[in-house]
C-alpha positions in Angstrom: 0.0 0.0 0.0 1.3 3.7 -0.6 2.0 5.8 2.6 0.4 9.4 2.6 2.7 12.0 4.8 1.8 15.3 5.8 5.0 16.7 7.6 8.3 17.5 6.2 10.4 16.1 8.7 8.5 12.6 8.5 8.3 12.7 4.5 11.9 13.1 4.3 12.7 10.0 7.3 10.6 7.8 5.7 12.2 8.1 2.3 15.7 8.5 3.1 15.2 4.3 5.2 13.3 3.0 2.4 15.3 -0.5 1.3 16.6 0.0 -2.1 19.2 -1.7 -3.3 19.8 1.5 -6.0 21.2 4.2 -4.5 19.0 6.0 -2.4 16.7 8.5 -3.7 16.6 12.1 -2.7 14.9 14.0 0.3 11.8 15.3 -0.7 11.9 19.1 -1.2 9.2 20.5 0.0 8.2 24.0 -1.9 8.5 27.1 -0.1 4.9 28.3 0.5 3.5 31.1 -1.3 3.5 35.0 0.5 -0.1 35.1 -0.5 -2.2 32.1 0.4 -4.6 30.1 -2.3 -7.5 32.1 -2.6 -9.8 28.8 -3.7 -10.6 27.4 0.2 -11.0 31.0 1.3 -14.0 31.1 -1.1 -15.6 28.2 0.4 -18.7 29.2 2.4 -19.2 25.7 4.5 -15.9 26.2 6.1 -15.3 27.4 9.6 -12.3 29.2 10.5 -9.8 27.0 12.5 -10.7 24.5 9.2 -9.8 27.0 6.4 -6.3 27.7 8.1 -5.5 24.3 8.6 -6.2 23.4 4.8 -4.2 27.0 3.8 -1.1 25.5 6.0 -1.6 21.8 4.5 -1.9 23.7 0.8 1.3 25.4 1.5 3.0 22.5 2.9 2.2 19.8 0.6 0.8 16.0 0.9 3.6 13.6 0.4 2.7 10.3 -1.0 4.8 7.2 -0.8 3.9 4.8 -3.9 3.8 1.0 -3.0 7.0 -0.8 -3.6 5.0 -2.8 -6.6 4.6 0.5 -8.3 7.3 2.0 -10.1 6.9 5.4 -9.4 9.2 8.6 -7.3 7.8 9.7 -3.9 5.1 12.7 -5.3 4.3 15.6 -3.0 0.6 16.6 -3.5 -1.5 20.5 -3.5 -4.9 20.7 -1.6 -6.7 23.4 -3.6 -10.6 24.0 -4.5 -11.2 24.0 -8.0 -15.0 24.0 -8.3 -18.3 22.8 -7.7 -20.1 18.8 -8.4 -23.9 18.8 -8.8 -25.4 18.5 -5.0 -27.7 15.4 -5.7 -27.5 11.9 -4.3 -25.2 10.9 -6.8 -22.5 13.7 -6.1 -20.1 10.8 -4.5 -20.0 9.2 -7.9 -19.8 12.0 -9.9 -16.8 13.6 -8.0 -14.8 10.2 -8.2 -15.5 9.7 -12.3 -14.5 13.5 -12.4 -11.2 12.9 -10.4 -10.3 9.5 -11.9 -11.4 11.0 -15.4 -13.6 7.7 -15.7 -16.1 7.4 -18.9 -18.7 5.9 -17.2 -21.8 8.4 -16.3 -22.3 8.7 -12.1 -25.2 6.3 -12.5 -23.2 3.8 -14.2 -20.2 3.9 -12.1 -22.4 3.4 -9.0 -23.9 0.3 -10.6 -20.4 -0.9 -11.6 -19.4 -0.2 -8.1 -22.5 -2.5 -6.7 -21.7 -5.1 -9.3 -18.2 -5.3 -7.8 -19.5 -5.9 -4.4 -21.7 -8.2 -4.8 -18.9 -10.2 -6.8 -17.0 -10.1 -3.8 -19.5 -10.7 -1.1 -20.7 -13.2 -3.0 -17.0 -14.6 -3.1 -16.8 -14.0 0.2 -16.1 -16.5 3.5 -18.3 -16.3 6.0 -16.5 -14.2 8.8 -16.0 -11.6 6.3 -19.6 -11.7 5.3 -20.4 -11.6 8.9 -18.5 -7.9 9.8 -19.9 -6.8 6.0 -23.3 -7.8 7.4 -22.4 -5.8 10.6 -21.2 -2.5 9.1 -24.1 -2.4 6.8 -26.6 -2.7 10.0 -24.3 -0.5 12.2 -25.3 2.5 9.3 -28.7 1.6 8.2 -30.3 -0.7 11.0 -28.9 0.7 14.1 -30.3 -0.7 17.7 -32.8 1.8 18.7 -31.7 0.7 22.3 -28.1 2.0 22.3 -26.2 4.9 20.9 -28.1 7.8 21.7 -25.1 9.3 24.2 -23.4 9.7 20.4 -25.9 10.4 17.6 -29.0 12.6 18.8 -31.3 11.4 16.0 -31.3 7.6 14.5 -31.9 6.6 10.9 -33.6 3.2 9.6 -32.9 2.7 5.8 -35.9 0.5 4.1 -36.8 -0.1 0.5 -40.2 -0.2 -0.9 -40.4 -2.3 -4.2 -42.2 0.3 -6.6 -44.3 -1.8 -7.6 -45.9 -3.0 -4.5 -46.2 1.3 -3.2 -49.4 1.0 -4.2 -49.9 -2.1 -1.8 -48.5 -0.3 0.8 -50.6 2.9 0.8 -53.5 0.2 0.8 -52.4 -1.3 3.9 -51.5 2.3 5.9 -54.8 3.4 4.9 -56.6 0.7 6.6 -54.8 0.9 9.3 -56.0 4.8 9.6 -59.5 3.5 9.2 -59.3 1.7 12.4 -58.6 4.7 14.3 -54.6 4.5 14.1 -52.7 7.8 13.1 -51.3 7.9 10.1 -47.7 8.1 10.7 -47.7 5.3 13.4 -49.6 3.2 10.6 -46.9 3.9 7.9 -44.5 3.0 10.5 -45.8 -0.3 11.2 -46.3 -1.2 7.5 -43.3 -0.1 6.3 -41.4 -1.5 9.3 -43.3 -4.7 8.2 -43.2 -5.1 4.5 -40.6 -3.4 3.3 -36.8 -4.4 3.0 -34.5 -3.7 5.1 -30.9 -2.6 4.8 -29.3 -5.1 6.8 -26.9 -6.7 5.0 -24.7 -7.3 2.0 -27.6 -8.5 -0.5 -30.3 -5.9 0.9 -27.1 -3.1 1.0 -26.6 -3.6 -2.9 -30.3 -3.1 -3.6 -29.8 -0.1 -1.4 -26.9 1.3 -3.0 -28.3 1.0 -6.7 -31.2 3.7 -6.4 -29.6 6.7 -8.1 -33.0 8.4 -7.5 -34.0 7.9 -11.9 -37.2 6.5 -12.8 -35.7 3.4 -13.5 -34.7 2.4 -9.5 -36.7 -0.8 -8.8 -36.9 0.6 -5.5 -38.1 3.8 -3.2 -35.9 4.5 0.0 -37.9 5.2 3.1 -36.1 6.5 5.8 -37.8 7.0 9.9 -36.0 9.1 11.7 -35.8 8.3 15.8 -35.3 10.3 18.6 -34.8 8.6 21.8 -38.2 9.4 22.5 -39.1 7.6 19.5 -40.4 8.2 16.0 -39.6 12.0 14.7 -40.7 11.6 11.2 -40.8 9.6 8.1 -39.6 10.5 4.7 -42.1 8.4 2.4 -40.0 9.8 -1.0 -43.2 9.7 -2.6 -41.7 11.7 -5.8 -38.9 9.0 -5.8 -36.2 11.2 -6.4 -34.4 10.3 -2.7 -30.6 8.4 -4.1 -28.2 6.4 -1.7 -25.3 8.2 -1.1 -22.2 7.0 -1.1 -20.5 5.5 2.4 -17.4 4.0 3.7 -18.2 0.6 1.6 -19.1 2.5 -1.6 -15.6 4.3 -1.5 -13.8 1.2 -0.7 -15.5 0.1 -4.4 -14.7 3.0 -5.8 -10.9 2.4 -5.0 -11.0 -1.4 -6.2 -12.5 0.0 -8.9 -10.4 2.4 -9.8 -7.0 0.3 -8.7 -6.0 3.6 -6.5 -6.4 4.5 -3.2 -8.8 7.4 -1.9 -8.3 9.6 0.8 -11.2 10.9 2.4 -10.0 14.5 3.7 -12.3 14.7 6.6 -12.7 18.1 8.6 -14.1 18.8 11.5 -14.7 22.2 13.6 -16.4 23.3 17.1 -19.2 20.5 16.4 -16.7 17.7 17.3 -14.8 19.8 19.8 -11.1 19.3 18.1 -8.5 22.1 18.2 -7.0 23.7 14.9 -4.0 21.2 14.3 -6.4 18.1 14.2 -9.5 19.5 12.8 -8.3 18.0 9.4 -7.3 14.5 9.1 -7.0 11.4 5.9 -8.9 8.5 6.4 -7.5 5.8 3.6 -9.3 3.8 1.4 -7.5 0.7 0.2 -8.4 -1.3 -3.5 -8.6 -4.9 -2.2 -6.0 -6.2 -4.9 -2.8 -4.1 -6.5 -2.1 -0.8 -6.6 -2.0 0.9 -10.2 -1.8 4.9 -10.2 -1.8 7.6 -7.6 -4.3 8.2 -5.2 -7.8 10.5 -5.4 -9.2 12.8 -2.5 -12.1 13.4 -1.1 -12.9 16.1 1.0 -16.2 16.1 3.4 -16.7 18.7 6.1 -17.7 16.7 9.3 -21.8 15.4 9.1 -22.6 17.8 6.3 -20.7 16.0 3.4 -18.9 17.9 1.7 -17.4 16.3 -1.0 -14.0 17.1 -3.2 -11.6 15.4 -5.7 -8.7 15.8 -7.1 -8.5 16.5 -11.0 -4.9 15.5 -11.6 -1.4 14.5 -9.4 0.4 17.4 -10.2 -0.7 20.8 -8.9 -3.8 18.9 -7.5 -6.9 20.0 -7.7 -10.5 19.6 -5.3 -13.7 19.9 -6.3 -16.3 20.2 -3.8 -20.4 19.9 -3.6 -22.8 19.8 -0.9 -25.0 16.7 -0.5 -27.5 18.5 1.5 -28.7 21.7 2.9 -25.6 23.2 4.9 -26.9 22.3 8.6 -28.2 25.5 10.1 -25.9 27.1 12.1 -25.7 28.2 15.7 -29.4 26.4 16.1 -28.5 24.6 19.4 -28.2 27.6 21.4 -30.6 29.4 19.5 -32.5 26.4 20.4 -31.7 25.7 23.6 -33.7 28.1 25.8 -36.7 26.4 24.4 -36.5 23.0 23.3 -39.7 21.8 24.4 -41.4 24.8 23.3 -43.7 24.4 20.3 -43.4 26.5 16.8 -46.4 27.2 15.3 -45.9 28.6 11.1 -48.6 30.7 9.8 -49.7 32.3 6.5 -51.1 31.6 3.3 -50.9 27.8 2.9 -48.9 26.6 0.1 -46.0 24.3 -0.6 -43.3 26.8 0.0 -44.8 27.3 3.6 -44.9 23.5 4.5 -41.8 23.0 3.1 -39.7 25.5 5.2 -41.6 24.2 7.9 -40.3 20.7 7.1 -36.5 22.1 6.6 -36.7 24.1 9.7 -37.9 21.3 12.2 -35.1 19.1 10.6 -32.8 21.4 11.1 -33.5 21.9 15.0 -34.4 18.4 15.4 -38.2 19.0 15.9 -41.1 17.3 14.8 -42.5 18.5 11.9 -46.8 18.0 11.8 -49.2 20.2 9.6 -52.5 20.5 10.9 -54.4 20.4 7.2 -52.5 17.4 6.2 -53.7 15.6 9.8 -57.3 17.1 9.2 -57.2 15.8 5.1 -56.0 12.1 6.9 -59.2 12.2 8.6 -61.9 13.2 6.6 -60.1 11.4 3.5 -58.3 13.9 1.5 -58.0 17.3 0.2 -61.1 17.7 -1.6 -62.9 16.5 1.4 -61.5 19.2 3.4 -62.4 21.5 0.8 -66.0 20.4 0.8 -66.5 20.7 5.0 -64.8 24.1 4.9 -67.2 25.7 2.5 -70.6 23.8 3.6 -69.7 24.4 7.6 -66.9 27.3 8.4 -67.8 27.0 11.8 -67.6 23.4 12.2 -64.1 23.4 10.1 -63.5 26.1 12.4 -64.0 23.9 15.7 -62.3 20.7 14.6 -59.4 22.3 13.6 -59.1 24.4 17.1 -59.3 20.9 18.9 -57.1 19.6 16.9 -54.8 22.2 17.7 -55.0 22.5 21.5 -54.5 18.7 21.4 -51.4 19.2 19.7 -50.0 21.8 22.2 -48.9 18.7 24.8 -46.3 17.9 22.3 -43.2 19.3 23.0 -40.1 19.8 20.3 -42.9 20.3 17.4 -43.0 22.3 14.4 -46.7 22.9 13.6 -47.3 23.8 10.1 -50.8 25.6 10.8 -53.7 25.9 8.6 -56.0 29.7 8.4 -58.6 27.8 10.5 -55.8 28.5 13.5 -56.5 32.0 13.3 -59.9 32.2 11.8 -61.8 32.4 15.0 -60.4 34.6 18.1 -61.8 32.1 20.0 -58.9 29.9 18.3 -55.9 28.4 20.0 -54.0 31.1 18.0 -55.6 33.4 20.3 -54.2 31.8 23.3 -50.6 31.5 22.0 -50.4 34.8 21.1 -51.5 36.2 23.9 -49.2 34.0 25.9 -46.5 35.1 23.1 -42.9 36.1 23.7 -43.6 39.5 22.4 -46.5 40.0 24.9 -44.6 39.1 27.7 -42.1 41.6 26.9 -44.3 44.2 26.2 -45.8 43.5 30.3 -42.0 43.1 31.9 -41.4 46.3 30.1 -44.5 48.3 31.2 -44.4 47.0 35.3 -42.6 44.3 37.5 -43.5 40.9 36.1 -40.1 38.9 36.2 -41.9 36.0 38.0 -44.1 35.8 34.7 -40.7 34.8 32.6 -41.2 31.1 34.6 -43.8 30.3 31.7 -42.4 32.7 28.9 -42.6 30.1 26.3 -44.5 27.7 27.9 -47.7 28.1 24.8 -45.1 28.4 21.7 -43.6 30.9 19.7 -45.8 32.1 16.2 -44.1 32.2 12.9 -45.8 34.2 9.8 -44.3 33.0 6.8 -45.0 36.1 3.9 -44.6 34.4 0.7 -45.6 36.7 -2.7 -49.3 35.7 -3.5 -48.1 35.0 -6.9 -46.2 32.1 -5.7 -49.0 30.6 -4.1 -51.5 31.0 -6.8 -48.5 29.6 -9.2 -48.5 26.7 -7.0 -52.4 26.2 -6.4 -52.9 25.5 -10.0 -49.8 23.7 -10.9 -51.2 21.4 -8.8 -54.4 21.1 -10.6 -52.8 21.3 -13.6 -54.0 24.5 -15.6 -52.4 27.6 -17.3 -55.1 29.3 -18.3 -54.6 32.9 -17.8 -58.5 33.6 -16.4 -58.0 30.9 -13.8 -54.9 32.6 -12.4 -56.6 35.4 -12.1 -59.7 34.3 -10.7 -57.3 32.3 -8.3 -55.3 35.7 -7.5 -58.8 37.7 -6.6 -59.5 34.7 -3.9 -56.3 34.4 -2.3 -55.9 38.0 -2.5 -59.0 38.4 -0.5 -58.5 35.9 1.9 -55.3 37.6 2.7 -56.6 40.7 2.9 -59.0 39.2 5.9 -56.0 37.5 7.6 -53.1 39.4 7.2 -53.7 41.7 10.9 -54.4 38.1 12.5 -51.0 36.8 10.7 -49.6 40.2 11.8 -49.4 39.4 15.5 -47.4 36.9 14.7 -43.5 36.3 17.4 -41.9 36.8 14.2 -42.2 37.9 10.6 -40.5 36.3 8.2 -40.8 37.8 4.6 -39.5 36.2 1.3 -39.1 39.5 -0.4 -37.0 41.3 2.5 -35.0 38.1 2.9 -34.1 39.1 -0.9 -33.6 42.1 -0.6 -31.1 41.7 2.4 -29.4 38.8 0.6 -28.9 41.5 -2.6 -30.7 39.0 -4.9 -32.3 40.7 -7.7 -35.4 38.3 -7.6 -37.0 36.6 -5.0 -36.6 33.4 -7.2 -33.3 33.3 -6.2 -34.0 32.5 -2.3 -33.8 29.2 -1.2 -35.5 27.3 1.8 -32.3 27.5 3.6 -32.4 31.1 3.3 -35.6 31.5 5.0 -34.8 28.5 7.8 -31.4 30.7 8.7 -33.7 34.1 8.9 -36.0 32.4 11.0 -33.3 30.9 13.4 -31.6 34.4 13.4 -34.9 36.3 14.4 -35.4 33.4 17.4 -32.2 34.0 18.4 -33.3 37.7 18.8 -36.2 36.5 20.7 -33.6 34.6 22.8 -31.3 37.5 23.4 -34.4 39.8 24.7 -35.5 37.2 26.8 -32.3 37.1 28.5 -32.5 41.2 29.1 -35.9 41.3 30.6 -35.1 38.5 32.8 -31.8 40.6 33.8 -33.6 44.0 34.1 -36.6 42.2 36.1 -34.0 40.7 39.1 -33.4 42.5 41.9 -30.7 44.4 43.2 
């Protein structure tokens, strides 16, 4: 195997012993570093601090490699540097490698070559080395529930769900609801049930081959645990949810490719490391010989962030997120309040639910939406329709019980429909008048520090402002219709039911607006924001909420 070296002084020993019976080869020289350092890692947003120095010293310093004795090459001293982005999909493991090995083969088709080459040599395996195969692949995607939650604060369970049996499925959840059980405890049991899980070598295979195409034969589901139990359940009901690569992919990757990967791992103040070891290789190894220089891969800590080299001299890395940078400073924006409830308001639409969803995976919350629960019950969206405009008041009632049943739960993000502040009578009513804001306003106005005991004790209200265009846009793409009357007959309706809700919406903890986040963010259209953009404006304006918090309960002690 080829020895990586990262210090001069241990680059130059190692060399200068290595048995040769040719004269021995020369120290390596190791470049004098640049006045100015690389620009490239500077310029990479996911980065903390104490990371980005580390990586300028290793770029000025060098990586030296040490081929194998079985390949004929001189000791090779390696750059670090950032050289662009990969396409932030599930496949971005695959396409970084083809790009730094300058494979043919699409990412698709090298992750199916990869999986064709395990499953030759699991196959090929004995039956110890099956058994610790079997083990890794349940230690990722079957973890015991029982153990391991003084390490990871939320578990994963990996199944897959045969597309042509989803139908099956639904069939089964659905009867399940019918008996009175709620929906996501009924999906759990049936998909816990019926689906495959990823528990070993044969099932990882079938896992590792979804590339998220039309052509998967199967749908990853994934339930999410807290200690407390179930969080939430990704159903992937678009199919579009791709394995991404792990520890056992990259290991294929380097058989594949006959070279050996480094994965350049970094880690900051989340994993409590100081500067010097924030950035460390973790070596891949081919299982057979060694034929060419070694790729890298850099990932920053649990958010994946991938890179690759593009060639061995004057090396290159590429990098790409594989999901949503994870939000940050959100524990202790968090943490005064963690089993305090969130409750998102505004004009319903996707957007809305779907920053709902982001933000209550970002802070580790459950994420619920009352109209989804209501449309589980009375059987669907056009059912809900049809109760809200024959009986408002009704709609009106069963959504506030609902709602005040739903206050019990702590750690919940609560995805609210207009029925929760339709009626003053409404359990919007009650957590706004129990608000943050409100309690403020009474430390501020006389002597109420003992009040700050149940500050947050009924929730903090978020009102999500999204354009009216983007919701009509999204009410008819869903049903399916570009007709230029319908959007504005659809424009006049949500226009007006805005118009009657917006002072309700208005009293809202915290305002969140897509157009001002745009306009602080400098983008010349709100088209450009993201979801994280609004999740990090939320978390921002909380942590506000935190900070003035802590100054009432300051100003309200004695002296």
């Amino acid at each position: 195997m080829g020895k990586l070296l990262c210090d001069s002084s241990s680059a130059a020993v190692a060399v200068a012993e290595a048995p040769s019976p040719a004269p021995a080869p020369p120290l390596l020289t190791w470049p004098t570093p640049d006045p100015d350092p690389p620009t490239s890692w500077t310029a990479v947003a996911a980065l903390e601090d104490q990371q980005r120095r580390r990586l300028h010293r290793i770029w000025e310093r060098g990586v030296a490699w040490k081929p194998p004795a079985t390949l004929p090459l001189p000791p090779l001293v390696f750059r670090l540097d950032h050289a662009g982005e990969v396409d932030a999909d599930g496949n971005c493991l695959f396409t970084a490698a083809r790009k730094a090995a300058s494979a043919k083969p699409d990412a698709r088709d090298l992750r199916h070559r990869i999986v064709r080459r395990f499953s030759h040599l699991y196959a090929a395996a004995q039956a110890p080395d099956r058994d610790a195969i079997d083990a890794a692949v349940r230690h990722l995607y079957a973890p015991d529930l029982k153990a391991g939650w003084g390490v990871h604060v939320v578990q994963e369970l990996k199944l897959l769900a045969p597309k042509t049996l989803r139908h099956h499925l639904d069939a089964a959840i659905n009867d399940l609801v019918d008996l009175g059980i709620q929906r996501e405890m009924a999906a759990e049991t049936i998909y816990r049930e019926r689906c495959i899980a990823v528990n070993n070598g044969d099932s990882w295979a079938k896992y590792m081959s979804v590339s998220g195409s039309a052509e998967d034969e199967h749908n990853i589901i994934t339930l999410q645990y807290t200690e407390e139990g179930l969080l939430t359940i990704d159903e992937n009901r678009d199919g579009h949810a791709a394995a991404f690569g792990d520890d056992i992919a990259i290991e294929c990757l380097a058989t594949e490719f006959k070279r050996e990967v480094y994965v350049v791992q970094a880690h900051g103040a989340d994993a409590m490391v100081d500067e010097d070891n924030c950035v460390f290789f973790l070596p891949h190894r081919p299982r057979g010989e060694i034929c060419e220089p070694p790729i890298f891969l850099f990932m920053k800590g649990t958010v994946a962030v991938y890179a690759v080299s593009c060639n061995v001299s004057g090396l290159k890395v590429l990098t790409v997120e594989e999901e949503i940078q994870s939000v940050r400073k959100t524990a202790e924006a968090v943490g005064d309040f963690r089993k305090t409830p969130i409750y998102i308001v505004g004009t319903d639409c996707t957007a809305k639910r779907n920053i709902a969803k982001l933000l209550a995976n970002s802070i580790i919350y459950r994420y619920l939406c009352s109209e989804e629960l209501l449309e589980d019950v009375l059987g669907g969206k056009d059912a809900l329709n049809a109760f809200r405009e024959s009986d408002l008041n009704g709609y009106l009632e069963v959504e506030t019980e609902g709602l005040k049943q739903l206050t019990s739960m702590g750690s919940l993000v609560l995805c609210c429909g207009d029925g929760a502040v339709m009626n003053s009578t409404n359990l919007y009513a009650a957590f706004t008048h129990h608000s943050l804001i409100s309690h403020i306003r009474l430390l501020i106005n006389s002597s109420y520090a003992n009040s700050l005991r149940g500050l947050l004790r009924h929730g903090v209200s978020i009102w999500i402002d999204i354009p009216l265009e983007l919701v009509v846009n999204d009410m008819l793409k869903t049903q399916a219709t570009s007709d230029p009357d319908s959007f504005s007959e659809a424009m006049s309706r949500v226009r007006q039911r805005h118009d009657e809700l917006k002072e309700r919406y208005g009293v809202s903890d915290i305002t969140v607006s897509v157009q001002n986040v745009a306009s602080q963010l400098g983008y010349s259209s709100i088209d450009s924001v993201t979801l994280e953009d609004m999740v990090l404006e939320i978390v921002r304006q909380i942590e506000r909420l935190i900070r003035a918090k802590s100054m009432m309960e300051a100003a309200g002690k004695p002296f």
